[in-house]
C-alpha positions in Angstrom: 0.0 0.0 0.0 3.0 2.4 0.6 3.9 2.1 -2.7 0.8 3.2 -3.8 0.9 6.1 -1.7 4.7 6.8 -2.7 3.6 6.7 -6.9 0.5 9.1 -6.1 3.5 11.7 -4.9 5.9 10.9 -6.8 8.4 10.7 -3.3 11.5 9.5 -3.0 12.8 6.3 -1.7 14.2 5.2 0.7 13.0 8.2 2.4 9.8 8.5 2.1 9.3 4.5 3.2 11.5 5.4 6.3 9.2 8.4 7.1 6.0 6.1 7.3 8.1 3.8 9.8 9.0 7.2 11.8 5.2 7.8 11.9 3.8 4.4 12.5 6.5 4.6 15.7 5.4 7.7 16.9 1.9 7.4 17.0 1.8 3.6 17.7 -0.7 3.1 14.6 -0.3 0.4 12.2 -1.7 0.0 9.0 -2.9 3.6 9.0 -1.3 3.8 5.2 -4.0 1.1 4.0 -6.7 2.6 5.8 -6.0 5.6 4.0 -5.8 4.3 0.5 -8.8 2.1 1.0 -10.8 5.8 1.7 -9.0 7.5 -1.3 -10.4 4.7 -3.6 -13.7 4.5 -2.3 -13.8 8.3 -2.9 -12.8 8.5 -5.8 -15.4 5.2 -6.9 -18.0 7.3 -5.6 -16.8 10.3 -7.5 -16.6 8.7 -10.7 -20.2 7.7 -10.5 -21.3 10.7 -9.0 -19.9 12.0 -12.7 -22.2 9.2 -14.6 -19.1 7.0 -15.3 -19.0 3.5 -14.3 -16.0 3.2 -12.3 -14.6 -0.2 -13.4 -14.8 1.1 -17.0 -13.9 4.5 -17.3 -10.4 5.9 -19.2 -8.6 8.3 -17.2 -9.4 10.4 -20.8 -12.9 10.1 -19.7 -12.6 10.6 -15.7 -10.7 13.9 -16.6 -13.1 15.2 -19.3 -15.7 14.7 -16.7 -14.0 16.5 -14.3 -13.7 19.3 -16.4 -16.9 19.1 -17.4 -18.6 19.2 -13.6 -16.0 22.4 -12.9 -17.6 23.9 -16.1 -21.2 23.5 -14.7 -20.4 24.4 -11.4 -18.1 27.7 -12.7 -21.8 28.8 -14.4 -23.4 28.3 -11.7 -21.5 30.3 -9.2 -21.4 33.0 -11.7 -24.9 33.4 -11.5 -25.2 33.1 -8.1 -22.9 36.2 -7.5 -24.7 38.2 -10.2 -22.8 37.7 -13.3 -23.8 36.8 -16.8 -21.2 36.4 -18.4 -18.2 33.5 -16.5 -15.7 34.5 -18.4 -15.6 38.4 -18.5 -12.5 39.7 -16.2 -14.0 42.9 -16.3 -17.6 42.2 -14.9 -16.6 39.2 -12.6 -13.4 40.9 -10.4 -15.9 43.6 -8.6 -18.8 41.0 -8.3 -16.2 38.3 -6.5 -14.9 41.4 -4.6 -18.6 41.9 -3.3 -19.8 38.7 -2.7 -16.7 37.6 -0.1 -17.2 41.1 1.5 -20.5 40.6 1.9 -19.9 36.6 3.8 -19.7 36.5 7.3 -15.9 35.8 7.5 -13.7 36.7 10.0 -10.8 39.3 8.6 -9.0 40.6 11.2 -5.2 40.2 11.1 -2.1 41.6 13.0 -0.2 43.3 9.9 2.6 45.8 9.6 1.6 49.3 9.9 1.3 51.7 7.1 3.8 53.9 8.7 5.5 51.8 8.9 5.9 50.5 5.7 5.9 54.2 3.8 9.0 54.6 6.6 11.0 51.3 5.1 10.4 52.1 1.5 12.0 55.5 2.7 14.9 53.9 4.0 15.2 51.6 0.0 13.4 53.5 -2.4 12.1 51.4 -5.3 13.7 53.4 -7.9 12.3 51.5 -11.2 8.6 51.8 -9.3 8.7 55.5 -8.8 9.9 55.9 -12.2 6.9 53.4 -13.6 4.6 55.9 -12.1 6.6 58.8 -12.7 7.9 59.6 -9.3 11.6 61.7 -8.4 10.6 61.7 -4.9 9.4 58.8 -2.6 8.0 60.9 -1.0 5.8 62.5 -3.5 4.9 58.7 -4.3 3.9 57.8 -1.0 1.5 61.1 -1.0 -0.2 60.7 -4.3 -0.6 56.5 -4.4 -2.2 53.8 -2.7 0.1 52.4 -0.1 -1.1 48.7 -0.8 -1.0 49.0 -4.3 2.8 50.2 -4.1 3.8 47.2 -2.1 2.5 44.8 -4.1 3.7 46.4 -7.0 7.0 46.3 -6.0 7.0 42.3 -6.6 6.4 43.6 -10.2 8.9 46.2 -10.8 12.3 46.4 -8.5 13.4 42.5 -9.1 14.6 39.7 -6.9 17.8 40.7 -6.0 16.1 43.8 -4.4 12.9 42.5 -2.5 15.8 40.2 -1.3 17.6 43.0 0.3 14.4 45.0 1.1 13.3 42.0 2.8 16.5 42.1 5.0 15.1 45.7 6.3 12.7 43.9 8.1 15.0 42.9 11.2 14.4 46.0 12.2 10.8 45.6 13.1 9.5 45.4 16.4 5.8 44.1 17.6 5.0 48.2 18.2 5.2 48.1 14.5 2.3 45.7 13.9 -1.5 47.0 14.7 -4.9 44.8 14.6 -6.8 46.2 11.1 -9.4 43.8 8.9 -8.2 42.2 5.4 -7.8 44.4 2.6 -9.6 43.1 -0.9 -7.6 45.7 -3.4 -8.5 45.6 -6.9 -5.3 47.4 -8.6 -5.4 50.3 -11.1 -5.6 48.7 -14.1 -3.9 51.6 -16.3 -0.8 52.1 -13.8 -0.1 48.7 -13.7 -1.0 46.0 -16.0 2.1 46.9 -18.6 4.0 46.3 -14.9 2.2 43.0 -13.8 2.4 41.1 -17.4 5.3 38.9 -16.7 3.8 38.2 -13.1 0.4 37.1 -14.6 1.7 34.9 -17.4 3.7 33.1 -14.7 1.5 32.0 -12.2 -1.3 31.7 -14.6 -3.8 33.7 -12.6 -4.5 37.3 -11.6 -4.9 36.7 -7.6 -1.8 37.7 -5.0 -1.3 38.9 -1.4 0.8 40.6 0.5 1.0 38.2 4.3 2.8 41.4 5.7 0.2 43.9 5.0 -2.8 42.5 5.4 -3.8 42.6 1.3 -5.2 40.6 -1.2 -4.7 41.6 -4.5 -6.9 41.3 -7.9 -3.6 41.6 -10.1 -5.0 44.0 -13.5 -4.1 42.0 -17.0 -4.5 42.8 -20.8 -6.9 40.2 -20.8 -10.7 40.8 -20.9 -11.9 37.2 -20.5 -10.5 34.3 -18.6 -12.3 30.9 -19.1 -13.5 30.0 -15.4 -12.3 32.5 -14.1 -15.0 32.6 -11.0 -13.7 28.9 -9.7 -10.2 30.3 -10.5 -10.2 33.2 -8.5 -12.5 33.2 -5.6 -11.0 30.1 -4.3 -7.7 32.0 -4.7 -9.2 34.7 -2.3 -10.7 32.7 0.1 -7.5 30.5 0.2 -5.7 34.1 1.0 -7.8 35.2 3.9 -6.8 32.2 5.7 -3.5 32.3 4.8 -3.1 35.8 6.3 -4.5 35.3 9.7 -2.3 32.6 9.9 0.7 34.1 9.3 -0.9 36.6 11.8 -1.2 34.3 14.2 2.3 33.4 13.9 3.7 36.6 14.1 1.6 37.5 17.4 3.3 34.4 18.9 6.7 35.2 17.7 6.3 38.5 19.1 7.5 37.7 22.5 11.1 36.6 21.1 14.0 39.3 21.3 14.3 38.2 17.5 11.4 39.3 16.1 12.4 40.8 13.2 14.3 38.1 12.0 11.4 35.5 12.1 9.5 38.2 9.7 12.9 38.3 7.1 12.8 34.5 7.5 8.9 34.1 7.3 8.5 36.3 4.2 11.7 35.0 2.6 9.9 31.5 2.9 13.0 29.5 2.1 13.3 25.4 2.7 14.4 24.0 6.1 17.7 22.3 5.9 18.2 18.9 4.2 16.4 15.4 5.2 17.8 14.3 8.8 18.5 10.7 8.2 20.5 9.8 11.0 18.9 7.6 13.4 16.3 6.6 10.9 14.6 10.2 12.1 13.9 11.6 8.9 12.2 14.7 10.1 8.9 16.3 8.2 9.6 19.5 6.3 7.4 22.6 6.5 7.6 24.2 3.3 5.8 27.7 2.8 4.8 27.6 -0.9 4.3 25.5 -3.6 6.8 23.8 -5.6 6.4 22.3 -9.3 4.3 25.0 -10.6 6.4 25.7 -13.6 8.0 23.4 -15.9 11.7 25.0 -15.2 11.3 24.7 -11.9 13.8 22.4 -9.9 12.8 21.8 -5.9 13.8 17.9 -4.8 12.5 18.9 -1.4 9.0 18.8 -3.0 9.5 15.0 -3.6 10.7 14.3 0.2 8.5 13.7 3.5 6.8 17.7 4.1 3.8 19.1 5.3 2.5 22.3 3.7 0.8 25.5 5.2 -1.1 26.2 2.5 -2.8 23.5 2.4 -4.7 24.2 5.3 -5.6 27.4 3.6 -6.8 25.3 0.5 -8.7 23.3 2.6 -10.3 26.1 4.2 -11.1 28.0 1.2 -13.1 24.7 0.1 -15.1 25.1 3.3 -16.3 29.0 2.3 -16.8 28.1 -0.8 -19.4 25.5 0.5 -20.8 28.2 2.4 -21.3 30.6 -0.2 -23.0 27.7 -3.0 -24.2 24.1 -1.0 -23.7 22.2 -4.3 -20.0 22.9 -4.5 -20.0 20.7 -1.5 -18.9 17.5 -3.8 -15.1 19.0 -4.2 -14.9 19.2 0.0 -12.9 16.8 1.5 -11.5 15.4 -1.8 -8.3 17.7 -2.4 -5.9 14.3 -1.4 -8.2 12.1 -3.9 -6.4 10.7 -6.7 -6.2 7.9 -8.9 -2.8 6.7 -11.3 -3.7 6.6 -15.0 -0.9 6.3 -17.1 1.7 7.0 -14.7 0.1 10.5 -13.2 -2.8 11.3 -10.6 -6.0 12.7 -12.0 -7.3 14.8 -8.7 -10.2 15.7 -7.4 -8.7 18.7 -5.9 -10.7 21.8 -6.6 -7.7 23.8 -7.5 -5.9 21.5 -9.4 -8.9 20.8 -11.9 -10.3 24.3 -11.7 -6.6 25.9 -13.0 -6.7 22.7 -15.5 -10.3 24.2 -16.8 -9.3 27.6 -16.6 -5.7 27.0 -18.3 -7.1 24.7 -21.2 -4.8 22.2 -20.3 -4.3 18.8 -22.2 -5.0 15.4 -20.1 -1.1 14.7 -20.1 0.2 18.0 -18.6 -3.2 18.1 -16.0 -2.5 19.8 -12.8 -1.7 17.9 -9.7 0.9 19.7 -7.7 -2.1 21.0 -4.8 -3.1 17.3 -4.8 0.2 15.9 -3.9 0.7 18.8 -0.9 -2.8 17.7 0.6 -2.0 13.9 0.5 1.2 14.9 2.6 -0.7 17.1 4.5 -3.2 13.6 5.1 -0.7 11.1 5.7 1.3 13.6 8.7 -3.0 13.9 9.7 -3.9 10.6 10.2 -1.0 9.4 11.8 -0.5 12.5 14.2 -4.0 14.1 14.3 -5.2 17.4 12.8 -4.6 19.5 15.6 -0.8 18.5 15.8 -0.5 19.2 11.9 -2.3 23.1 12.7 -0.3 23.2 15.9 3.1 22.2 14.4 2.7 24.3 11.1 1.9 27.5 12.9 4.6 26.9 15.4 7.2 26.3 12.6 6.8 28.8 10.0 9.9 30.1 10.0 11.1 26.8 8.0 11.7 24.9 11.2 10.8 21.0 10.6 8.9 18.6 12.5 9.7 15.6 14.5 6.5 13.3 14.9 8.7 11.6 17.2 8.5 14.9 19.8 5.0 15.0 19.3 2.1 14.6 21.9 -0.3 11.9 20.4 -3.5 13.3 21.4 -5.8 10.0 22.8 -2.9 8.0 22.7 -1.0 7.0 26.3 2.4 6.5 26.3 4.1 2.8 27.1 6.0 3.1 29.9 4.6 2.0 33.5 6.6 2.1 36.6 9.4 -0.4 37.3 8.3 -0.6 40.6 4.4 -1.5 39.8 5.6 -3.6 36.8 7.5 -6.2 39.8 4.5 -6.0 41.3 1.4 -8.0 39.9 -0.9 -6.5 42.7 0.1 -3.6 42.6 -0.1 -2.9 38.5 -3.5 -3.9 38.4 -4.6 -2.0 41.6 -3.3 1.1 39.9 -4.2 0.3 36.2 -7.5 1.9 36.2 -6.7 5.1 37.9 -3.3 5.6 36.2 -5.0 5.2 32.8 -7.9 7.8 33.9 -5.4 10.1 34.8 -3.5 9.8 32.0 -6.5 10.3 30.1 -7.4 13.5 32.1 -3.9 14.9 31.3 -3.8 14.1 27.5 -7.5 15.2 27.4 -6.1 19.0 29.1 -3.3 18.8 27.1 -5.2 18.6 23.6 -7.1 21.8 22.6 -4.9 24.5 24.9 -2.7 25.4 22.1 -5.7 26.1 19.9 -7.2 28.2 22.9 -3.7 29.9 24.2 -3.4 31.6 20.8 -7.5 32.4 21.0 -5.9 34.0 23.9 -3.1 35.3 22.7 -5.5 37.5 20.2 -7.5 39.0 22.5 -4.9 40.3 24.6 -3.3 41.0 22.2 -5.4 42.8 20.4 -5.7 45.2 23.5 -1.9 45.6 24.3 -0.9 46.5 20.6 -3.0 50.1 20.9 -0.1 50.9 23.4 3.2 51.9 23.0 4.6 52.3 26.4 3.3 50.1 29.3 4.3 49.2 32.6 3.4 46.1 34.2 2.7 46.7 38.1 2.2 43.0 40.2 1.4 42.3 43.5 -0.5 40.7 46.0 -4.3 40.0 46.1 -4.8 39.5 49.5 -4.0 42.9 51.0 -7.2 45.5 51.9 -6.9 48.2 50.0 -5.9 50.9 53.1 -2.6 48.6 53.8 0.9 50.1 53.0 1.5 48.5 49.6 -1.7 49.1 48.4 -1.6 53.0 48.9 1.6 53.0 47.4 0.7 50.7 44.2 -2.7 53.6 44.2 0.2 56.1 43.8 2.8 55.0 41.7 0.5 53.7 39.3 -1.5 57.3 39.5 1.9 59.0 38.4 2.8 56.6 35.7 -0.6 57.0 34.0 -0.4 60.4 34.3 3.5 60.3 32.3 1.7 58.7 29.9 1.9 55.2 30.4 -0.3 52.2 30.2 -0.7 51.0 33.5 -1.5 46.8 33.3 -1.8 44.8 35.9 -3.6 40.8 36.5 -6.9 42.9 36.8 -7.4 41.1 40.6 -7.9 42.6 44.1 -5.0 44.0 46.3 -2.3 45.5 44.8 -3.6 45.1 41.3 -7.2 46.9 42.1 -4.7 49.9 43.8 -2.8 50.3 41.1 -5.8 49.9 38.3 -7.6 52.4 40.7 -4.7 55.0 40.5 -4.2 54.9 37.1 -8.0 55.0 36.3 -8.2 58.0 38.9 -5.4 59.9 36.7 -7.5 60.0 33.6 -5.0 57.1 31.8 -5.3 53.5 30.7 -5.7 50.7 33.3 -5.5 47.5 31.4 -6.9 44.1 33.5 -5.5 41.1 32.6 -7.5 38.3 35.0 -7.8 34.7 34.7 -10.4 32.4 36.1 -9.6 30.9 39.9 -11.9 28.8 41.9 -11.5 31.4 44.4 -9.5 34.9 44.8 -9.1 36.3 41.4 -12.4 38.2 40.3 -12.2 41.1 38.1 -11.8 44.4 39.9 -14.1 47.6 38.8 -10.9 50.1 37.7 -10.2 48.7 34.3 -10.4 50.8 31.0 -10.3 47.3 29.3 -9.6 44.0 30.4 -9.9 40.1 29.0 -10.2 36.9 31.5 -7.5 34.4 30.2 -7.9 30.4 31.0 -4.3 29.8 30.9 -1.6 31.1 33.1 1.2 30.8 30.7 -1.0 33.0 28.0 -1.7 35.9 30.9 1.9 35.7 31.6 3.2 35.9 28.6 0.9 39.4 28.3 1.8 41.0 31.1 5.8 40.5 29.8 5.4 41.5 26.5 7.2 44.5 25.3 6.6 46.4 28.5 8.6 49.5 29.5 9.1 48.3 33.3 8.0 45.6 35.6 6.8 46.7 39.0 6.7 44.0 42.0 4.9 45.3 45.2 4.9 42.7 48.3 2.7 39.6 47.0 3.0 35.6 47.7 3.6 32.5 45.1 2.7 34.4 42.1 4.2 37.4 42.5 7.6 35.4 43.3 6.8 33.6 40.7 6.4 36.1 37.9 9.4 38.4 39.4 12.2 35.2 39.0 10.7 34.1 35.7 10.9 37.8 34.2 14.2 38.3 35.7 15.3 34.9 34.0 14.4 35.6 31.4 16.1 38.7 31.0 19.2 37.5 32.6 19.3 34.8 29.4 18.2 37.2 27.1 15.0 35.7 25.7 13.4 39.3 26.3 14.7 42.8 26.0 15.9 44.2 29.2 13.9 46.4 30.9 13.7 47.7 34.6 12.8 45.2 37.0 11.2 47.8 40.0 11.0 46.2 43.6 8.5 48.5 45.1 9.1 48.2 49.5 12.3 47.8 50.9 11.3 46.1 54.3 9.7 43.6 51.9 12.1 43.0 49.3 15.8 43.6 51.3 15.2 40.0 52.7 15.1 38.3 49.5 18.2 40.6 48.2 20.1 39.2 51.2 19.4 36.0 50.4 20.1 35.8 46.9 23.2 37.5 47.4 24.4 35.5 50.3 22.9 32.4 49.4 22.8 32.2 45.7 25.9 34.8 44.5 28.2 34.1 47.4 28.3 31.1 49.0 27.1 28.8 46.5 27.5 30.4 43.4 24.4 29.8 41.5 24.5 33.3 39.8 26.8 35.7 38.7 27.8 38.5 40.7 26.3 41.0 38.2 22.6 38.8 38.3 22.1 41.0 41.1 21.9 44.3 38.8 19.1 42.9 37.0 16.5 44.2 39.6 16.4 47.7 41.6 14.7 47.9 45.1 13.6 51.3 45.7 10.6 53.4 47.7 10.5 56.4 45.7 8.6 56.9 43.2 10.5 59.8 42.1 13.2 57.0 41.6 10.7 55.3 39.1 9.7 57.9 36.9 13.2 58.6 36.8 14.0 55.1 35.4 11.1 55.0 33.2 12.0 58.4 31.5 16.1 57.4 30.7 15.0 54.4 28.8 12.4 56.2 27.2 15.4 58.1 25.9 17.3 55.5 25.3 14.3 54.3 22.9 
């Protein structure tokens, strides 16, 4: 059955063989391979009647006429569902398309680069052969007088790889300030300044649909041409496959935000270069995530294409299917079939939407038929139904920076792992006393395990989505347990009070105690108090001083906001948590994972006795830190001292 499996891709051996053993070990499934070729061939029998072929005599001239045939029907039909008469007219179908997916109850929000931001790059690298396209001597003039969105995508048509190459490179520079929260952009270009400019681009990828993953854009590319055979099931799918493309790569940058290298995940992410070669040693030939499609034109050479990969845009594809289904019911027989495929004569005929939509749209002949989305989705499936969906979602979004995969790191979600205690296992009485209960709490922990990605970066948006308005914050922790009239509590009220009225966010975990002080100050001084709760059995309710606020689920996902990008870190007297949250945020500073900013211990008589210790204990006698560790943090009582701190680095920044 492998071998099946191994001609529908066209993979390479011995790899691709050793890659099914990697799986099969890592997940503990056997015989998942057949499983999925027996599906894939009852699909497609079903299929092939569906199309009024009988499916033990039908020529793969036939199956593919029919296929061609059904995309034909179902082109028409879409057409006139959207209000168009005519399927094939560029000119009245582009707006129509444009309306009908702004019109579907999709969500487009993203986390993109900020116009500003970009005008402020192409400052820095004018595109010279652009402004002189347009008829430009000053980039600044440019930037003026035309549509920011239209002038970055253009510059894919005009400056040349060797540039965007080095433009790309300007993108270390960029910092999560630089991103904001705005809603898709559908553009349809100026047709007269640009389709002399986009020719080339349009005859190359054989459609008039781009995006920029950056910006937030998709793109209807102008062309000389005023008709385009299919053009509806060529191009909306196109778009649809865009939008979830984008957030994606959103939701990948708001998760890499928290690294000190930031800006080089974007060069890398938008660069979108292969991982490394295939790691054979040790039989771990590791799963490659690779960013865009290879095999697309006939002079194109990419052997990773033909090795063990999973691809992001597949998932997009995928998705795009499902909103299509959503906008016409009956186009409901391409869903779920994008990894069908049959051999005839030595290549796949598909019943992937995209690869027989282009093949109607592009005239082409049965022997050069399209099949390269096909052969990405079947990867996609084979990585699926060994590992489970969410790890193939979880790992591509995690790894978009051309990492690989290991299936062999992987948590298999309703799978439990192998290995009991020695110590029961010499005990027969014992093992079985404890079977039952160690499997239901091995259950309960996979269970809680599978999901909290998907719901962390939920998470991570919301917040997110908050914290991104505000350019200088200052994260103030503390104690929930202390009444509101005690020492600390008066002085979180008033450090807070002054910060918000510098001109600083004020955030704090949104409870009781110190963090309703310091939310009350800063709410009192006209600024923005920012609550950041999460959901305790007992304790932690929201308090009433918040501007905004969100309720996280997950520790680690509140924790992670309340470090991100903040201009200071304030610690009033608190217990666990507050301890907690000062070491990890002084770790990681001292290793380097975040930039440094002031670490403020607010109350001497609280915080000498730990200072004493760490230095005694930790620094001097047994040597656990570096003398210098101790510099990280700054124990003071004035809050004169504070503002103080806060305005040199503001300086410094």
């Amino acid at each position: 059955m492998a071998k099946i499996l191994r001609d529908l891709l066209l993979a390479e051996e011995p790899i691709f063989s050793l890659s099914l053993r990697q799986l099969e070990k890592a997940s503990g499934d056997q015989g998942t391979d057949v499983k999925l070729i027996g599906e894939i061939s009852e699909k497609m029998r079903l299929a092939t009647k569906a199309l009024g072929l009988d499916p033990k005599d039908t020529t793969g001239v036939e199956l593919y006429k029919a296929l061609l045939s059904r995309i034909a029907v179902d082109n028409a039909r879409v057409t006139k569902l959207i209000g168009g008469k005519n399927p094939d007219n560029v000119g009245e179908m582009v707006p129509l398309m444009v309306r009908a997916v702004n019109k579907m109850d999709i969500d487009t929000t993203c986390w993109v680069l900020k116009h500003s931001v970009a005008k402020r790059l192409l400052k820095t690298m004018p595109p010279k052969k652009l402004m002189a396209h347009l008829g430009y001597r000053s980039i600044d003039s440019m930037l003026k007088h035309e549509d920011i969105d239209e002038v970055y995508t253009a510059l894919r048509f005009s400056e040349g790889g060797d540039w965007l190459n080095e433009y790309n490179e300007l993108f270390k520079s960029v910092t999560p300030s630089d991103f904001e929260t705005r809603e898709i952009r559908i553009l349809v270009m100026d047709h007269k300044k640009y389709v002399d400019l986009a020719t080339h681009f349009v005859e190359k990828k054989l459609h008039n649909i781009t995006h920029t993953k950056e910006m937030g854009t998709i793109v209807v590319v102008p062309m000389h041409r005023t008709h385009m055979k299919g053009i509806t099931l060529k191009s909306l799918p196109l778009i649809f496959h865009y939008i979830n493309e984008i957030r994606l790569y959103s939701s990948f940058f708001k998760l890499k935000q928290v690294n000190k290298d930031f800006g080089r995940t974007v060069v890398e992410t938008l660069i979108a270069d292969p991982g490394a070669a295939s790691q054979m040693a040790g039989q771990k030939v590791h799963w490659r995530v690779i960013q865009r499609y290879f095999g697309k034109t006939k002079d194109e050479n990419h052997p990773e294409a033909f090795e063990p990969h999973v691809h992001p845009e597949d998932l997009h594809w995928r998705r795009a299917e499902e909103l299509l289904t959503k906008l016409d019911p009956e186009m409901a027989f391409w869903q779920e079939m994008d990894y069908v495929g049959a051999i005839y004569n030595g290549q796949p005929i598909t019943l992937n939407l995209m690869d027989v939509s282009l093949s109607y749209s592009n005239e082409e002949t049965y022997d050069n038929r399209y099949v390269y989305h096909f052969r990405e989705s079947l990867w996609n499936e084979i990585f699926m139904r060994y590992m489970g969906h969410k790890n193939l979602e979880d790992q591509i979004l995690s790894q978009l920076d051309n990492d690989m995969i290991a299936p062999e790191s992987l948590v298999m979600p309703g799978k439990i792992k192998k290995t009991p205690s020695p110590t029961i296992r010499e005990v027969p009485a014992l093992e079985a006393a404890n079977k039952a209960n160690n499997l239901l709490v091995r259950q309960k922990l996979i269970d809680a395990a599978e999901g909290r990605l998907v719901g962390v970066i939920e998470e991570f948006d919301k917040a997110f989505d908050i914290l991104v308005k505000y350019e200088k914050t200052v994260s103030i922790f503390g104690s929930a347990r202390l009444a509101q009239d005690s020492p600390s509590c008066v002085l979180a009220y008033d450090v807070a009070h002054r910060i918000a009225s510098a001109g600083f966010a004020v955030a704090t975990g949104g409870g009781h105690g110190v963090m309703e002080a310091a939310n009350h100050g800063a709410l009192d001084a006209g600024g923005t108090s920012i609550g950041l709760n999460i959901n305790l059995p007992t304790e932690q309710t929201l308090n009433n001083f918040t501007t905004e606020h969100y309720t996280f689920e997950h520790f680690f996902a509140r924790k992670v906001a309340l470090t991100l990008d903040a201009s200071a870190y304030i610690f009033c007297p608190g217990g666990f948590g507050t301890l907690d949250e000062l070491f990890e945020i002084v770790t990681l500073e001292q290793t380097g994972i975040i930039n440094k900013a002031p670490i403020i211990l607010l109350g001497s008589e609280f915080w000498k006795p730990l200072d004493h210790f760490i230095k005694s204990a930790l620094s001097d006698k047994f040597q656990t830190i570096a003398k210098g560790d101790t510099d990280l943090y700054r124990i003071t009582d004035s809050i004169d001292d504070i503002l103080s701190l806060l305005g040199a680095r503001e300086l410094v920044a």
